[in-house]
C-alpha positions in Angstrom: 52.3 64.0 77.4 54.2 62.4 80.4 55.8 60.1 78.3 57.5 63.0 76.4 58.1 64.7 79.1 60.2 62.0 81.0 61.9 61.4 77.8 62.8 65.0 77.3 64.5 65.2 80.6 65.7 61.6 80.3 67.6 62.6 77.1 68.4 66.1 78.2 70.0 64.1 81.5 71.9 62.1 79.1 73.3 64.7 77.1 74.2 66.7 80.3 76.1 63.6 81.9 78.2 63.0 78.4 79.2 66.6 78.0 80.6 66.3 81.7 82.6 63.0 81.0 83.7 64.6 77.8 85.5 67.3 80.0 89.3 66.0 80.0 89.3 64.5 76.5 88.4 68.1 75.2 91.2 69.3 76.7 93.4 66.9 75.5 94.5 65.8 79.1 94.7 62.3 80.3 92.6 60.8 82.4 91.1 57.4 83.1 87.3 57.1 81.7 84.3 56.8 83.9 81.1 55.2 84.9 78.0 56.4 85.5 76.9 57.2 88.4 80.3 57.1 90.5 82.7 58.5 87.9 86.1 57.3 89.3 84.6 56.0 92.5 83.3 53.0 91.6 83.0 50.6 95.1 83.1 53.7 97.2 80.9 52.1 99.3 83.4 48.5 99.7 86.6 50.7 99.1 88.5 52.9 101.0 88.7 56.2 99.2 92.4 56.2 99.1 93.1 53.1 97.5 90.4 54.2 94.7 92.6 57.4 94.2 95.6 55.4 94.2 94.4 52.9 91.3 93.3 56.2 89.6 96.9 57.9 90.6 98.6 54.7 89.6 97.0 54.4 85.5 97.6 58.0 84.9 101.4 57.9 86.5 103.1 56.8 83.3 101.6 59.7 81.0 104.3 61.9 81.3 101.6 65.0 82.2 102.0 67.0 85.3 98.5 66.6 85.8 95.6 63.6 85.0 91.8 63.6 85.0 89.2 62.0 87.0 85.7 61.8 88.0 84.0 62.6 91.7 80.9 61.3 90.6 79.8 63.6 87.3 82.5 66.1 88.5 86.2 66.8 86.9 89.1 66.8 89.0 93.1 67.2 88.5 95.1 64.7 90.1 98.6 66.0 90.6 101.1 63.5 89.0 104.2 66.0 89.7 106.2 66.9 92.9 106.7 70.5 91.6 103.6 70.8 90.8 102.4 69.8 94.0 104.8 72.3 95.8 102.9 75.0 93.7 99.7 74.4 94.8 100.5 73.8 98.7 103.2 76.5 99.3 104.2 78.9 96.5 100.8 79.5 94.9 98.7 78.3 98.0 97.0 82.2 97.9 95.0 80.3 94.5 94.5 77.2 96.3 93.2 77.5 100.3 89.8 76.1 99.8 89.3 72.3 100.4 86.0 71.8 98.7 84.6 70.7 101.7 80.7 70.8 102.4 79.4 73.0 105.1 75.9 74.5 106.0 75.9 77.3 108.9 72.5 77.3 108.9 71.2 74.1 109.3 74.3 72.1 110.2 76.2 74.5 112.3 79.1 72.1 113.8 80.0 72.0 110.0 80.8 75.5 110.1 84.6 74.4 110.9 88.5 75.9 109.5 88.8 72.9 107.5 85.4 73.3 105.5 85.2 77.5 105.4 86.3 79.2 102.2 87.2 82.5 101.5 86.9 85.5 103.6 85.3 83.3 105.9 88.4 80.8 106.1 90.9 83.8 106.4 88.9 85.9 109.3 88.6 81.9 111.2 92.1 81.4 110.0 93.3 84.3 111.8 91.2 84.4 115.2 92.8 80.6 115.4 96.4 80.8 114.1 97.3 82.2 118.0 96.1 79.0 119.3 98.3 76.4 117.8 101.6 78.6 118.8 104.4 75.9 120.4 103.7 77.9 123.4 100.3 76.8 124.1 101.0 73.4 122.5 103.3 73.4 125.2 100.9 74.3 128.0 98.6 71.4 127.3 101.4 69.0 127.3 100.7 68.2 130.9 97.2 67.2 129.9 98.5 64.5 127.9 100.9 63.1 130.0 98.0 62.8 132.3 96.5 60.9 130.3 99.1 58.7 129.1 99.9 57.6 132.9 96.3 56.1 133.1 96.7 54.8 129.3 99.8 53.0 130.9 98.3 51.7 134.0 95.1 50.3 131.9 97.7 48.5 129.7 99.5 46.7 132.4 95.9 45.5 133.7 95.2 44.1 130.4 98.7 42.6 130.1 98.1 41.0 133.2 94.8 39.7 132.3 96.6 37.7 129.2 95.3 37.1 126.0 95.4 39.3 122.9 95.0 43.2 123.1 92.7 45.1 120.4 95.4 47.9 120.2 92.9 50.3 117.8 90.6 49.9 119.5 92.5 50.8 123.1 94.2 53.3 121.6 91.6 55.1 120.0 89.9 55.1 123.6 93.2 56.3 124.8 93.4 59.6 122.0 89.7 60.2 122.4 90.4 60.7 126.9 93.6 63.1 125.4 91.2 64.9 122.5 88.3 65.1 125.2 90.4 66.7 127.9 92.5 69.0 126.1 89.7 70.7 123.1 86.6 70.3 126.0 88.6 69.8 129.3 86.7 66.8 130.5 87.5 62.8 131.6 86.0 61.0 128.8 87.0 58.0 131.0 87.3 55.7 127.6 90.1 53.9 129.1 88.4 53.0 132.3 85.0 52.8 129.9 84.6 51.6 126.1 81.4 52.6 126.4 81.7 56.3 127.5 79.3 59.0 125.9 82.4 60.1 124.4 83.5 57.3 122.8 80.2 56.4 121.8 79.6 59.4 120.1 83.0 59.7 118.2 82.3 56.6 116.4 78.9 57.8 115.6 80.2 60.5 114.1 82.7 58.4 111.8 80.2 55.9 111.1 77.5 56.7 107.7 74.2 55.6 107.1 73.1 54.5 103.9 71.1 57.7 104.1 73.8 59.4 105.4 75.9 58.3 102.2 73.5 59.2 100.0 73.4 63.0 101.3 77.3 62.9 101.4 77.0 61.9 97.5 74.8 65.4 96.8 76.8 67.8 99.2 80.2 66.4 97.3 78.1 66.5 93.8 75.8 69.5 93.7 77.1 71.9 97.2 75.0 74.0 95.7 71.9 72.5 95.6 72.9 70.8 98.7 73.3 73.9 101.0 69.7 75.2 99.0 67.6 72.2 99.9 69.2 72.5 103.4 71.3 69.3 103.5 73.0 68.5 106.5 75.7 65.8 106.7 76.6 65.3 111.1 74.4 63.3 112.7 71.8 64.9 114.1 72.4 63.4 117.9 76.5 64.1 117.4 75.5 67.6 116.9 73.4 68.0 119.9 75.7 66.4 122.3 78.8 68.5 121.3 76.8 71.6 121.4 75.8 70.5 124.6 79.1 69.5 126.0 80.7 72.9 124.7 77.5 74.9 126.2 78.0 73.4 129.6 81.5 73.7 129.8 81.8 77.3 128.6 78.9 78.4 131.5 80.5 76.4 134.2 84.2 77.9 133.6 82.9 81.2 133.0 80.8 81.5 135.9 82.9 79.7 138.4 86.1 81.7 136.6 87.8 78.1 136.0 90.8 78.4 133.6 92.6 75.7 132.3 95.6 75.5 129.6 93.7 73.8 127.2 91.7 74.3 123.6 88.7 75.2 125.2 90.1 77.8 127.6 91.6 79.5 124.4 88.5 79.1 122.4 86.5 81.3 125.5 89.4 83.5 125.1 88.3 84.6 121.6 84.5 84.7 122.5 85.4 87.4 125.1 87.9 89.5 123.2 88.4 91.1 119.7 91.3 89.2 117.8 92.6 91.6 115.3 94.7 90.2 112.2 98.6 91.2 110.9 97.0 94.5 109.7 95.5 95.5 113.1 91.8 94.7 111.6 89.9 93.7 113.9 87.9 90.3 113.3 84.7 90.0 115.5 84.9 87.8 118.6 84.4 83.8 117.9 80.5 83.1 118.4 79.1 79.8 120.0 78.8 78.1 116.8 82.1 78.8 115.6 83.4 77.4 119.1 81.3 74.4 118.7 82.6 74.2 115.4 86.0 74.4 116.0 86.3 72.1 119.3 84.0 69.6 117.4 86.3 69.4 114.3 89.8 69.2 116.6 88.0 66.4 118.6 87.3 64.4 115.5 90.2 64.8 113.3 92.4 64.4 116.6 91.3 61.3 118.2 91.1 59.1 114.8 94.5 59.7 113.0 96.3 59.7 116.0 95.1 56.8 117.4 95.5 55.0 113.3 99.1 56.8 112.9 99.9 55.0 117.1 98.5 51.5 115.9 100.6 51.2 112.8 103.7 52.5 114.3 103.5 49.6 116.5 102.6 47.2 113.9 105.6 48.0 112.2 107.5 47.9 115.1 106.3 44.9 116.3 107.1 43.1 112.8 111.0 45.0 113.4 112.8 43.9 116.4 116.3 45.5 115.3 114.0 49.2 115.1 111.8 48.0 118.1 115.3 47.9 119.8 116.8 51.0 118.7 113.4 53.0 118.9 113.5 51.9 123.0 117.0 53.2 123.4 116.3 56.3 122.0 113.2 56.7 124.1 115.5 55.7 127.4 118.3 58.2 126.6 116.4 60.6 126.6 114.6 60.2 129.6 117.8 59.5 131.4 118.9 63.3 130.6 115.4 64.6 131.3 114.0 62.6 134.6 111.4 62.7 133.2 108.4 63.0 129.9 108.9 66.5 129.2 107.9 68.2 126.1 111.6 69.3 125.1 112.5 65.2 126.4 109.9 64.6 123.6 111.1 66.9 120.5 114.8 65.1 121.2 113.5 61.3 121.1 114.4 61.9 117.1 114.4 58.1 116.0 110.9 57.7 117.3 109.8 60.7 115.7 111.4 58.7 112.2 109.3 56.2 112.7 106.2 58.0 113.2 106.8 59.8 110.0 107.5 56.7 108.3 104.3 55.4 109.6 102.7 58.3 108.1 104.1 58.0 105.1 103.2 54.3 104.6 99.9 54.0 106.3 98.6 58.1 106.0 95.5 58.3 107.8 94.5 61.3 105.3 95.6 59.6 102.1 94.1 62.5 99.5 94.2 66.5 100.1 91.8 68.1 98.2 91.5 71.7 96.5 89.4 74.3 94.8 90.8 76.7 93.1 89.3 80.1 94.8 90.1 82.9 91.9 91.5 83.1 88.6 94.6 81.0 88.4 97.4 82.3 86.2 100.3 80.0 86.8 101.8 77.4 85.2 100.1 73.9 84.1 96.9 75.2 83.6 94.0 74.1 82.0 92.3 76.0 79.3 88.6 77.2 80.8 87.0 76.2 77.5 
């Protein structure tokens, strides 16, 4: 009876899985054929995401279809293959297209409870209680904090200069973005400059590095959210979790009951748990609660302090292979500090060559190669594919 069983769920299993991978070739698109388990993702593990998209990207290029199809594991998903296309989905029809897919679990997993992983109403209310908060204005405001910052970054390079020998420039300058990050979403001196083994640094590769437990639960919550977020999955690291709730829970009590204020993330954050944003419509959204702070500081700490520092090494790399740009990039940078006295956040916006190369470094190296979407209601543009 056993026996039967398993090979009534075995076969059932089977049929399931073919029926999935038989979703693009019903539909007549192109797309490049799986393998069980991994789909399209075969190596994940070895492999950097990206360049697995980008051999995907790269066989379904010559089509001639707007669109191709691949696998996340037993799921279907539409890799863009046109520019206009692509315009569609990020600006003129982005109303269709806001929510990233990305797992989250309020519940049990609070600090996943982030902009970047909300979805629907949820996404717009957070959307709206934080669009005041990345204004130029405040940008501005923080700018100090990072020049701060950057004096000691300068002052720990000449040290190491002087010392000789080779420099681990990711390595320093991820230390450097995580002291920036750490002052300006939490207000405090991560001292990773002075310290490589700071609490902060410590923990922010923690939180970038996976387990193979911790990949296989990143497998289900990508696979089955559903069942994921119903058997309670949580994907942070359980000791990540606890020290930025920590962190946020100490710094919020200490500034508000020594009424400290600084022009920072953190101060704006408080600013929103204490008042009642209201949205273009004069709605009013409900204060921000801990969680959401925690949330929010947690997310602009760890997709701060990574890319920067990854978009910063590159640059360099490619400047360090380039004298002639090397050259050039330096006498733009020395221009403009002649007109200004001094680094200034309008000195910055006019230092418009080394701004080019940081663009071009994003553009070569980009430290978020794939930007994912789920479509959030009925979709009724053009290049669509038929439901059924």
């Amino acid at each position: 009876m056993l026996l039967y069983l398993l090979l009534t769920v075995v076969t059932l299993a089977y049929l399931w899985i073919g029926r999935r991978y038989s979703y693009w070739k019903q539909r007549s698109v192109p797309y490049v054929e799986p393998r069980f388990p991994f789909g399209n993702l075969q190596g994940l593990n070895k492999r950097h995401f990206g360049l697995l998209a980008q051999d995907v990207y790269s066989k379904l290029k010559g089509s001639g279809s707007k669109f191709g199809g691949m696998f996340f594991f037993v799921n279907p998903v539409a890799v863009i293959l046109d520019l206009d296309f692509a315009k569609d989905v990020f600006v003129k029809d982005f109303q269709y297209f806001h929510d990233r897919g990305v797992y989250s679990n309020e519940k049990v997993d609070p600090i996943t409870s982030h902009l970047v992983a909300m979805e629907g109403i949820k996404w717009k209310n957070l959307r709206a209680k934080l669009t005041p908060t990345f204004t130029s204005g405040k940008m501005k405001m923080m700018f100090p904090t990072i020049t701060a910052v950057a004096d000691e970054f300068r002052k720990c390079m000449v040290n190491e200069v002087d010392k000789g020998g080779e420099i681990e420039m990711k390595e320093f300058l991820a230390r450097f973005t995580t002291d920036v990050i750490g002052s300006c979403a939490f207000g405090l001196e991560c001292n990773s400059l002075a310290d490589p083994e700071a609490e902060f640094r410590k923990m922010g590769k923690k939180a970038l590095t996976m387990s193979p437990m911790g990949f296989l639960r990143r497998i289900l919550s990508v696979t089955f959210r559903d069942l994921a977020k119903f058997l309670g999955v949580r994907i942070s690291d359980p000791d990540v979790a606890t020290f930025f709730m920590n962190v946020v829970r100490s710094t919020i009590e200490y500034r508000e009951r020594n009424k400290v204020q600084r022009n920072d993330f953190m101060d704006l954050l408080i600013k929103l748990k204490n008042v009642e944003p209201i949205d273009e419509n004069t709605n009013q959204l409900g204060p921000l609660t801990f969680n959401e702070i925690v949330a929010q500081a947690f997310v602009f700490f760890l997709a701060g302090f990574e890319t920067s520092s990854t978009t910063m090494c590159f640059c360099l790399y490619e400047l360090a292979k380039n004298q002639e740009l090397q050259d050039k990039a330096r006498r733009n940078i020395d221009e403009v500090l002649a007109k200004y006295g001094t680094m200034t956040y309008e000195a910055v916006h006019e230092m418009r060559y080394m701004e080019n190369c940081i663009n071009e470094s994003l553009r070569k190296y980009p430290p978020l190669p794939n930007i994912l979407r789920n479509v959030n209601k009925p979709y009724t543009g053009k290049n669509l594919i038929p439901l059924s």
